[in-house]
TORGUKE-592365 format. One record per residue (C-alpha): residue in one letter; x, y, z. Coordinates in steps of 0.001 Angstrom, whole numbers, plus 500000, padded with zeros to 6 digits. Each point is the difference from the previous one (the first is absolute). Layout:
# TORGUKE-592365
aXYZ/...
END
This chain:
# TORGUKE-592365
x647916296116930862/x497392497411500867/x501618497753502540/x497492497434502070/x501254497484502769/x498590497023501975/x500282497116501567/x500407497399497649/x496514500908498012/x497935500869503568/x500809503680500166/x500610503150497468/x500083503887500230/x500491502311497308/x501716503538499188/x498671502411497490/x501915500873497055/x499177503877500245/x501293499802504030/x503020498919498908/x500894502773496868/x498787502918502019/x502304498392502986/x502848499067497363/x500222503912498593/x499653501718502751/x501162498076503094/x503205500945501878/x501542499605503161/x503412498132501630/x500922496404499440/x500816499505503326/x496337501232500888/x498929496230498605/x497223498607502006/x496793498142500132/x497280500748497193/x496951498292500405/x498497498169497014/x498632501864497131/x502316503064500854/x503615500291498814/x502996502758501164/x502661501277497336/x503146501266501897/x502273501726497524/x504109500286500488/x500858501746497043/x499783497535497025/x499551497376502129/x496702500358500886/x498128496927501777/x496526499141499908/x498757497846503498/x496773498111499334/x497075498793502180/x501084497559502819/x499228496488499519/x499286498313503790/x500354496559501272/x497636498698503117/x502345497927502369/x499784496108499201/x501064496866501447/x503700498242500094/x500719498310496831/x497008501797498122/x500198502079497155/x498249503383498532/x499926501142497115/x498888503596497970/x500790500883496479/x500170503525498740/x499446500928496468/x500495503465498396/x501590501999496832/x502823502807500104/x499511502304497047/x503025501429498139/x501637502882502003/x499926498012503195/x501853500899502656/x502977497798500635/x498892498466503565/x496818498609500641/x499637498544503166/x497213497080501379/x499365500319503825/x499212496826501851/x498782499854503541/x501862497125500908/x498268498756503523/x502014498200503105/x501003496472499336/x501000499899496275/x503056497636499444/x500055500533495933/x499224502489497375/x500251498789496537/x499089503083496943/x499220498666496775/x499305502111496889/x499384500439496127/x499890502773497784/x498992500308495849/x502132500667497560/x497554500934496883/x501845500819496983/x501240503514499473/x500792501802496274/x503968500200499179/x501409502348502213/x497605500342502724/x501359497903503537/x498041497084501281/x498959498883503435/x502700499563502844/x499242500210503741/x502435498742502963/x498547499133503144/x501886499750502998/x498823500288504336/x500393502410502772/x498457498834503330/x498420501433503369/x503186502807500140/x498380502059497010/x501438500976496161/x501842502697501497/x502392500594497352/x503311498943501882/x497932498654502854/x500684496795501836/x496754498245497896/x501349498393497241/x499723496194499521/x500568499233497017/x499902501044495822/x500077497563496854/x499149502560497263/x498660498131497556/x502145496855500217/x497231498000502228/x496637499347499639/x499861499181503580/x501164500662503808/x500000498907503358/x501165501239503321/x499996497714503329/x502322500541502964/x502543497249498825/x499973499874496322/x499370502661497627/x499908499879495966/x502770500802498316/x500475503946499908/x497521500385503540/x501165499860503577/x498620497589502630/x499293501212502854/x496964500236502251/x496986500799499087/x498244502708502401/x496784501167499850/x499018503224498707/x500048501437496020/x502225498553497529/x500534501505496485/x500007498147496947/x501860502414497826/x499365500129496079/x502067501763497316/x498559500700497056/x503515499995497972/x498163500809496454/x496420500193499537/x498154499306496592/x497650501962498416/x496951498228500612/x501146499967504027/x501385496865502142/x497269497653501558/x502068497672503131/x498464497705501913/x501552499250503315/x499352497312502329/x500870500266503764/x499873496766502279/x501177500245503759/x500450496584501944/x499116500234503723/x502274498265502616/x503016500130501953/x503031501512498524/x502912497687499879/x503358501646501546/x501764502731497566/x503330498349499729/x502914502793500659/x501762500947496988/x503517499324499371/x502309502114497562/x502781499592498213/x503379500946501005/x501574502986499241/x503479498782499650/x501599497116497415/x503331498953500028/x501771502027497953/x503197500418498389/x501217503349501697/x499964503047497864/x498877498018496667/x497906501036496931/x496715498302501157/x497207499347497361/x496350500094500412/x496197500704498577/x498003502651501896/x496649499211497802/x498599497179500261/x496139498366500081/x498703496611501250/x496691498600500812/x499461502555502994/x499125502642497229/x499678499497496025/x502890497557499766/x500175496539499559/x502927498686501288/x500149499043503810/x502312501167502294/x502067496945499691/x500375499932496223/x500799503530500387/x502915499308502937/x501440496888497766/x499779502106496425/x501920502943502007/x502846497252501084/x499900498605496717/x500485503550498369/x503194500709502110/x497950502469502408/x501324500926503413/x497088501745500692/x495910500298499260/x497773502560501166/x495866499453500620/x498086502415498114/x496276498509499570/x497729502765498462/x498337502056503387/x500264497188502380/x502626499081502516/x498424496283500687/x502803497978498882/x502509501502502556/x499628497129502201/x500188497283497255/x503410500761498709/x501635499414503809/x500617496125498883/x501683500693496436/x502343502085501207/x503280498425500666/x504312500764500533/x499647499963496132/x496871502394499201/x499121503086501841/x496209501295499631/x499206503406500407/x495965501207500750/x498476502296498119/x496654501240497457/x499494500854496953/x497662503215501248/x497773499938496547/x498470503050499745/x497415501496496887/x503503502686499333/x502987497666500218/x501393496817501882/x502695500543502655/x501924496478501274/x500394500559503977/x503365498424500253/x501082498481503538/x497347501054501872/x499215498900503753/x498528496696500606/x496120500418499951/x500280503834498015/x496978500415498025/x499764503341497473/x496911501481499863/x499524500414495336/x496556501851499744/x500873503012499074/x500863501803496315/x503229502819499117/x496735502609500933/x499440499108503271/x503644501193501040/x500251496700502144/x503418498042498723/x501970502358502152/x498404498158503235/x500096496530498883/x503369500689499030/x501145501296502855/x498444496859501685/x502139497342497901/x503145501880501110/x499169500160503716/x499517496205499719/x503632499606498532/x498734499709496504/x501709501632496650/x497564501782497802/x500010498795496697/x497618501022496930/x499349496882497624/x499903500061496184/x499305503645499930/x499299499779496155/x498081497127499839/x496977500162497824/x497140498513502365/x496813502040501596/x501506500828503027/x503579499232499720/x501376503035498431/x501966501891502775/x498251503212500934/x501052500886503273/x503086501712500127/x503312498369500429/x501114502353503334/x499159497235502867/x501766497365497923/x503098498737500837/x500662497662496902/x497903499696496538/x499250496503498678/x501215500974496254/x500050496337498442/x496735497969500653/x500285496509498850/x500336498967495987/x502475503344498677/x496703501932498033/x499791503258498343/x498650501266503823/x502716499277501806/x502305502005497049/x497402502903500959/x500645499556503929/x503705499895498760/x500537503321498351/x497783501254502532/x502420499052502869/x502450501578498249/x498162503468499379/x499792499961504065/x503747499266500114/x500773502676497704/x497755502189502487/x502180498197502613/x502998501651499542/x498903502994498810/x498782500875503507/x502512498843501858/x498403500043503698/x496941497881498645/x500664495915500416/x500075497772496831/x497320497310499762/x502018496014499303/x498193497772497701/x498701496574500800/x499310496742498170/x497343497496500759/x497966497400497998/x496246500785501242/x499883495980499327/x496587498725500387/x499551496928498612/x501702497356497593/x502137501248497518/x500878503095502319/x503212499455500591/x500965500863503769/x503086501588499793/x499928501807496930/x500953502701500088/x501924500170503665/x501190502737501857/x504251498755500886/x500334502482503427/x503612500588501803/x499183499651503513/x501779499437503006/x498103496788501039/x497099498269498808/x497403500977502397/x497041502262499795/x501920503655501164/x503175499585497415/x497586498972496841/x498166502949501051/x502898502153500520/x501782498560496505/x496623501150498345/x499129503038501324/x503679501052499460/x500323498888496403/x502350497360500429/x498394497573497618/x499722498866495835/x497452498380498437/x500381496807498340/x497781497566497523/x500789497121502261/x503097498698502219/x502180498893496709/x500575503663499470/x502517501389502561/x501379504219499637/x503061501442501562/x499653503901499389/x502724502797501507/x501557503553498897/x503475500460501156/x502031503386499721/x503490500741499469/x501168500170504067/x498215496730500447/x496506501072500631/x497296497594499852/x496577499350499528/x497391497603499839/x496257499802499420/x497688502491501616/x503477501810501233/x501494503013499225/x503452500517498292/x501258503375501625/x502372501570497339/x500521503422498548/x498012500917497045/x502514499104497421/x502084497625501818/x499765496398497628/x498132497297501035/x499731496276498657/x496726498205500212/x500562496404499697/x496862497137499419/x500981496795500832/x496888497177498889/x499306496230500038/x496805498428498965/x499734502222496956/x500407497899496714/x500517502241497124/x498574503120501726/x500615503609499828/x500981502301502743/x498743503868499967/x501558502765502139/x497514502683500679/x500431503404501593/x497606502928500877/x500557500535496363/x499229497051498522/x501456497095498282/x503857500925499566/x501355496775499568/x498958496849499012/x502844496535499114/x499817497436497976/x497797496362500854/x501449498179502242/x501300496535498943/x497810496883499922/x501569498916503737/x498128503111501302/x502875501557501856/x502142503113499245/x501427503203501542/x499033503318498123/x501911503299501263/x498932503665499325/x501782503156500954/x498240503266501034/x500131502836501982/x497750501547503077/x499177503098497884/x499285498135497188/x497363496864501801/x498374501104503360/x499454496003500518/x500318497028497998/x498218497074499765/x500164496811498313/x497420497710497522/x500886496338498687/x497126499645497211/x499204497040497806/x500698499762496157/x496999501794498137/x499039500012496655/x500817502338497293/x498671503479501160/x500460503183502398/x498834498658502664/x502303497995502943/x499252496643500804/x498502498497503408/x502103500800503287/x501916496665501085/x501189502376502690/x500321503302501912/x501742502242502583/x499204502532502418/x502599503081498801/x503568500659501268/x499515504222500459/x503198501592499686/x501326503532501138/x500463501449502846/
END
């Protein structure tokens, strides 16, 4: 790496290229042992997998009000990088603005082989502590360009003041090409007085609801203040026009739109906060977090971390919930363990040949489930991960039984199982198991009868034109009925016993074409476990 900075073209330093390998190999250390390097010498500080790399410092001299300094930094990150690199600036007293530009190649690579990607996102005078109190904002690799005052902050960053002292501009090499990644990055600080950091304002955590209700909502869901396009309104009106009761905020490893959504909410919409914590082993949605909760992501399944961050989203009221654990992106297949999660997000936007993965998979654990019975069952979750025009928000949606529509009951609804998922709000599911002294049963419940005592699982659908409804146990498939009639609503019955299906659960799927394999889910439940 060959990185040089100055002030616009009056001033330059440079690093040598053999420093850096010997450093790179054979470096170690603590990440939260991050500190000042001067130019020309660099720090690695390894965590497991995640190792990061600190550079040189890059210093400002203190300036005028209204006057602005600039310094570019240039370098290349050869393949094998480590997954943090971090730029110190010595920001001096009197800075109102920081603005980060940058640019990276993208040579072409042979079929196969992974191009260029690097994020960038900001930590400030508080360190990179990994779950320190630093953090200030991360766009991946969805903006070319930041800025952080005291009253206004880019989309994904969070205003706030700007102290003196050494900031981090924080690089992640996502993939790195063979012939290495050459960025450019531009930092320009504005000097003056700070204007006052307005005091942020969150949404409530209570709608008026309909008493205990089947409530729908989307727990996924991306707008400009990560990789998505939509903004927060068009997201609040396509929720309403979707039939949602409920949204939840899940930007990729920020928490900066928590204060935006406080004016969208309404009697009619409730907005839960979260983040999508996006890390190089799996995505986990934070759902319902605390106002202002931000999840620390740099870390991999090696480092033995999750358990910590998990542990944090709970004691800030959140639900733990692994997203699209199948899904076929670097990074996004889940490899860190499903025992801190408290739901699995098993159907990820468009029905794909994933989510039929994350499917079967979810029913291998329930199968697990019940053959332990003192372990806990893990309930499946449906959210659209929409991004950008044509995601659809809303499909598919997670239809919870809760108490009330506020933040606690979805929650508790979720976390207990209480829920189906649906395509979209046409498609409504009424699912029970009754036994023969009147015993009854409804989704994520428990039917207590004797082993052989009979028991009648009945599927009652609307929404579903011409689709067919699958019962499946702990041993598979046992029944499936005929399509449903072109009006889309029916009543299919199946009889069973406990020693015969440890739980049932039911699938709606779409007409498919001539073959083995079942069509696309229109719909699905948590199961009905019976037995005593």
């Amino acid at each position: 790496m060959s990185p040089t900075t100055h002030d616009d073209d009056t001033w330059s330093s440079s690093m040598c290229e053999d420093d850096h390998e010997q450093e790179h190999e054979h470096g170690h250390g603590h990440e939260h042992g991050h500190g000042r390097t001067g130019i020309g010498r660099r720090a690695v500080f390894a965590t497991g997998a995640a190792a990061a790399l600190t550079l040189g410092s890059v210093s400002f001299a203190a300036a005028a009000p209204r006057e602005q300094r600039r310094r570019t930094v240039r370098g290349t990150l050869p393949p094998g990088s480590p997954d943090f690199v971090y730029v110190p600036v010595d920001v001096p007293r009197g800075v109102r603005e920081i603005h980060v530009a940058y640019t990276y190649d993208r040579p072409a690579v042979p079929a196969g082989t992974q191009g260029n990607a690097l994020d960038i996102g900001l930590f400030d005078e508080r360190g990179t502590e990994l779950g320190g109190r630093g953090f200030r904002g991360w766009s991946g690799g969805a903006r070319t360009e930041f800025f952080v005052r005291a009253d206004a902050a880019t989309p994904g960053y969070v205003a706030g003041p700007v102290r003196a002292g050494t900031w981090h501009i924080a690089l992640g090499p996502y993939t790195v090409a063979p012939q290495g990644l050459a960025y450019e990055i531009t930092i320009t600080l504005t000097y003056g007085e700070e204007e006052p950091a307005p005091r942020p304002v969150y949404p409530p955590e209570r709608a008026r609801g309909r008493g205990r209700a089947w409530y729908r909502g989307d727990c996924h869901l991306h707008s400009e203040y990560s990789d998505g396009r939509y903004t927060l309104a068009e997201i609040a009106e396509q929720a309403r026009a979707a039939g949602l009761d409920f949204i939840n905020s899940s930007e990729h490893n920020t928490h900066s739109a928590h204060p935006h959504w406080a004016g969208l909410a309404g009697d009619d919409l409730l907005i839960l906060l979260g983040e999508e914590v996006t890390t190089r082993n799996g995505h986990v949605v934070a759902l319902g977090t605390d106002p202002g909760t931000f999840v620390d992501w740099r870390y991999r399944a090696r480092d033995n971390r999750f358990g910590r961050f998990a542990r944090q989203i709970r004691r800030a009221g959140g639900l733990v919930v692994p997203a699209h654990p199948h899904a076929t992106c670097i990074g996004c297949n889940w490899k860190l363990g499903f025992g801190e999660a408290d739901a699995v997000e098993v159907w990820n936007g468009a029905y794909t040949p994933d989510d039929e993965v994350a499917l079967a998979d979810w029913d291998g654990m329930l199968v697990a489930a019940v053959r332990d019975a003192g372990r806990g069952w893990l309930p499946a979750m449906g959210s659209s991960d929409s991004h950008r025009s044509p995601d659809v928000i809303g499909r598919p949606q997670t239809v919870v039984l809760a108490d009330d529509l506020t933040r606690e009951a979805i929650q508790e609804g979720i976390r207990a199982g209480r829920s189906y998922v649906a395509e979209s709000s046409k498609l409504s599911l009424s699912f029970t198991a009754s036994g023969g002294r009147g015993e009854y049963a409804g989704i994520g419940e428990r039917l207590r009868v004797d082993r052989d005592t009979p028991v009648t699982v009945r599927l009652e659908v609307t929404g579903a034109p011409r689709c067919t409804v699958r019962f499946v146990t702990d041993q598979g498939v046992l029944f499936t009925g005929d399509p449903l009639p072109v009006s889309g609503a029916g009543t299919v019955e199946w009889r069973t016993t406990a020693s015969y299906a440890a739980y049932v659960r039911a699938e709606v799927r779409h007409e498919t074409a001539a073959g083995p394999l079942p069509g696309a889910l229109a719909a699905f439940t948590n199961p009905v476990f019976l037995g005593r």
